[in-house]
Residue, then its C-alpha position, 0 to 999 in steps of 0.5 A: x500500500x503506498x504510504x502518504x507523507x500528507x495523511x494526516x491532512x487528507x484524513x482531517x480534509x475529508x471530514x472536513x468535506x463530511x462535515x459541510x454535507x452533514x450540516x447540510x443535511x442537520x441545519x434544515x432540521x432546527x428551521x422549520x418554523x421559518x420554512x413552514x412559514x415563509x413557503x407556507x407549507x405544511x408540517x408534513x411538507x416539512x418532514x418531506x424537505x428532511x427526509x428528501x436527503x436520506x432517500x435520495x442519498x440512497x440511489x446516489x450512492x448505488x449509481x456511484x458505485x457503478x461509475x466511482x472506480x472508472x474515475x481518479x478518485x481526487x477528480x471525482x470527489x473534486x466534481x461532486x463538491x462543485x455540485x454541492x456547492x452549486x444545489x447549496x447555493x441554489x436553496x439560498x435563492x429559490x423561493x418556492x416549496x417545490x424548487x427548495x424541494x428539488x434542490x434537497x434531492x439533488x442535495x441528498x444525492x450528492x451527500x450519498x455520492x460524497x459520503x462513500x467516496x470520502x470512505x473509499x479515500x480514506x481506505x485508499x490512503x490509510x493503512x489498516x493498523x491506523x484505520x480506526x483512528x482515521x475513521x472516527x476522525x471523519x466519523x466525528x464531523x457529524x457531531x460536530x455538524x451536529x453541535x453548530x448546525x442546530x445552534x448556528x441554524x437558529x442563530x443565522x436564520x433568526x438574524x438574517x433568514x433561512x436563506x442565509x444559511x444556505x449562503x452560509x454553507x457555500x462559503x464554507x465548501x468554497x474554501x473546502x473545495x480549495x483546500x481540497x485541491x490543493x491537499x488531496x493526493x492523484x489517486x489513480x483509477x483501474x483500467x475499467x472499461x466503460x463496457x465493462x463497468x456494469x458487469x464488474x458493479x453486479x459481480x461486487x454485489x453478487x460477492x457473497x464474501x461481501x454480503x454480510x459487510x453489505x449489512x453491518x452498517x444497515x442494521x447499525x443504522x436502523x437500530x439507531x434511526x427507529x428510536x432517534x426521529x422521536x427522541x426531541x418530540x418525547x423530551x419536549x412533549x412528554x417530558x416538558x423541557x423547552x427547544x432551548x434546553x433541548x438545544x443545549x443538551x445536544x450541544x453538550x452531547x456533541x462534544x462528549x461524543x467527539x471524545x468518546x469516538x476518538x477513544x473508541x477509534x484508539x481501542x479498535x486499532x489495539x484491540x478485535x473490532x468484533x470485541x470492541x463493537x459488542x462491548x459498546x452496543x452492549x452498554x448503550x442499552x443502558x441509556x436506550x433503555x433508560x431513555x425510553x422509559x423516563x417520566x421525569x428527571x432534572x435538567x442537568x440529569x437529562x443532559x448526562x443522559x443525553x450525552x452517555x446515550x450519543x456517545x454509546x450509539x455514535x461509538x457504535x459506528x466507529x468498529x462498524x464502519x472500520x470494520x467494512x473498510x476492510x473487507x473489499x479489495x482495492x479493486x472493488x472498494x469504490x463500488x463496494x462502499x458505494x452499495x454499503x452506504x446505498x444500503x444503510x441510507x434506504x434503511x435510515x430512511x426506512x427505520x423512520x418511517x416505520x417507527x411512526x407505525x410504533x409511536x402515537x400522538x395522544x390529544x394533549x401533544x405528547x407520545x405513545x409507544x416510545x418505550x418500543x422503540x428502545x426494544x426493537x432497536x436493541x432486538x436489532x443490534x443483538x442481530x448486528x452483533x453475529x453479523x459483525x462476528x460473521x464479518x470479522x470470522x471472514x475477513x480474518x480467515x481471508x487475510x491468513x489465506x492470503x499471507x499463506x499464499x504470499 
């Protein structure tokens, strides 16, 4: 594997790109009345708006899959940033629900699109023994997109207007486009002919020595998605607190899991991820559980609550998501982490549909049926853990038969 002088700075450039798209995606969340208000749409107009992202990211992410390895992979990931920042720019000018509504789309899918080719460069330029690390690094751009997008999405659109957020986040992928260009190493792509391209995408698929890896992070994530979308309707409504403490719980919580992940990413690279990832899904049905079922509880509580919750289910994703980027060739990983990330978004989207089947709204606003959240989620990551154990058990036996033959 080539060694790069630079990999530090690639590793914090690519979460720096995870970042700008993540906060995209979380931003729109905290402007809703203004949305609601300014395009005269319904609340369920606005669920659409959210959950555009998630679903388009998905097919994005599965045609990425078919065309990622026919390119350089700087090249690549270069044009779908100058996309990003152009449908950005466009949701800071249009004035219409529709427009604003395809914009998002073609946001969602160019945030599928970035989100596997940021995984298979990392994959790329870091080394097995130091992959853990690098993954919670960009891992932790969520939280931190998390931590100012809620916060600065308020701030920005009380002042100036929703618009300007959008603006906002333009100017910052501007400057990431540039740093981009000039710290990104040339990643040279295979010699894949264009007719060639399909048949070689659909045998990746078919790759049963993938099949389980495929799923890994699918089911980590709808373990996590059918509890969370009701997570601040529960705090607010069945437990009274206000948006502003809800605000500054998850700004707390956000910082912990910054922490939390980098530790995690530490304990992966000295010890079997199997083992890593069992232990902290173990633990986190300790506050999934807790939470589901709490009646009342002081505001500092709810804070640690909220923290130890967000660190146990984020650090979840760090063995998860190491572990996958190991399984594929070099050959196969652009298509490989293509169709893993399609999957995982369908199945995002699709935790949060279902769970609105699961939990009811009562006449007085507050909710029903949270604490079945916390049991399927937990029913769920029992079935990811023989997975991971399924995953690991192959890539370990591959790998020994590999430096028998070498």
């Amino acid at each position: 594997m080539k060694v790069y002088k630079n990999e530090k700075s690639i590793v914090l450039l690519l979460a720096l790109i995870q970042f700008c798209h993540i906060l995209d995606f979380v931003i729109v969340m905290p402007l809703g009345p203004q949305l609601m208000k300014s395009l005269d749409i319904t609340t369920s107009q606005f669920a659409l708006l959210v959950s555009s992202y998630s679903f388009t990211a998905a097919p994005g992410s599965l045609f990425s899959g078919i065309i990622i390895d026919k390119f350089e992979r700087k090249k690549y990931i270069l044009i779908m940033l100058i996309l990003f920042i152009v449908l950005t720019f466009a949701c800071s000018i249009v004035t219409s629900f529709e427009m604003l509504l395809i914009m998002r789309i073609g946001n969602g899918a160019i945030g599928g699109i970035l989100s596997a080719s940021i995984l298979t460069i990392l994959a790329d330029v870091v080394p097995d023994k130091r992959r853990g690390k690098a993954t919670s690094t960009v891992i932790a751009a969520f939280s931190i997109a998390s931590i100012a997008g809620m916060p600065l999405g308020l701030l920005i659109a009380s002042s100036y207007g929703y618009k300007t957020t959008f603006l906002f986040i333009s100017i910052i992928a501007i400057l990431t486009l540039v740093l981009a260009v000039l710290i990104l190493p040339t990643i040279f792509r295979q010699d894949v002919k264009s007719s060639q391209l399909l048949y070689r995408y659909f045998s990746i698929l078919k790759n049963r020595k993938y099949l389980f890896a495929y799923f890994l992070p699918a089911l980590a994530s709808f373990a996590s998605y059918f509890m969370i979308p009701f997570l601040s309707t529960f705090i607010i409504k069945n437990l009274g607190f206000s948006e502003k403490d809800l605000s500054l719980m998850f700004f707390f919580a956000g910082f912990c899991t910054i922490t939390s992940m980098k530790v995690v990413g530490y304990l992966c690279d000295k010890y079997r991820i199997d083992f890593v990832y069992l232990v902290i899904g173990l633990v986190s049905f300790i506050p999934l559980l807790w939470l589901t079922h709490l009646e009342t509880i002081s505001l500092i509580g709810m804070i640690l609550s909220v923290c130890f919750f967000q660190m146990f289910i984020a650090g979840r994703f760090v063995p998860c998501i190491t572990m996958v980027t190991k399984v594929p060739s070099s050959e196969d990983r652009g298509a490989f982490l293509s169709i893993m990330h399609s999957i995982r978004s369908f199945t995002s989207g699709g935790a949060a549909f279902l769970s609105g089947f699961v939990v009811k709204e009562t006449l007085n606003g507050s909710i029903i049926g949270f604490e079945k959240t916390g049991y399927v989620s937990i029913f769920i990551t029992l079935l990811s853990f023989l997975v991971m154990h399924k995953v690991y058990r192959s890539f370990s036996l591959t790998k020994s038969l590999n430096l028998t033959n070498f």
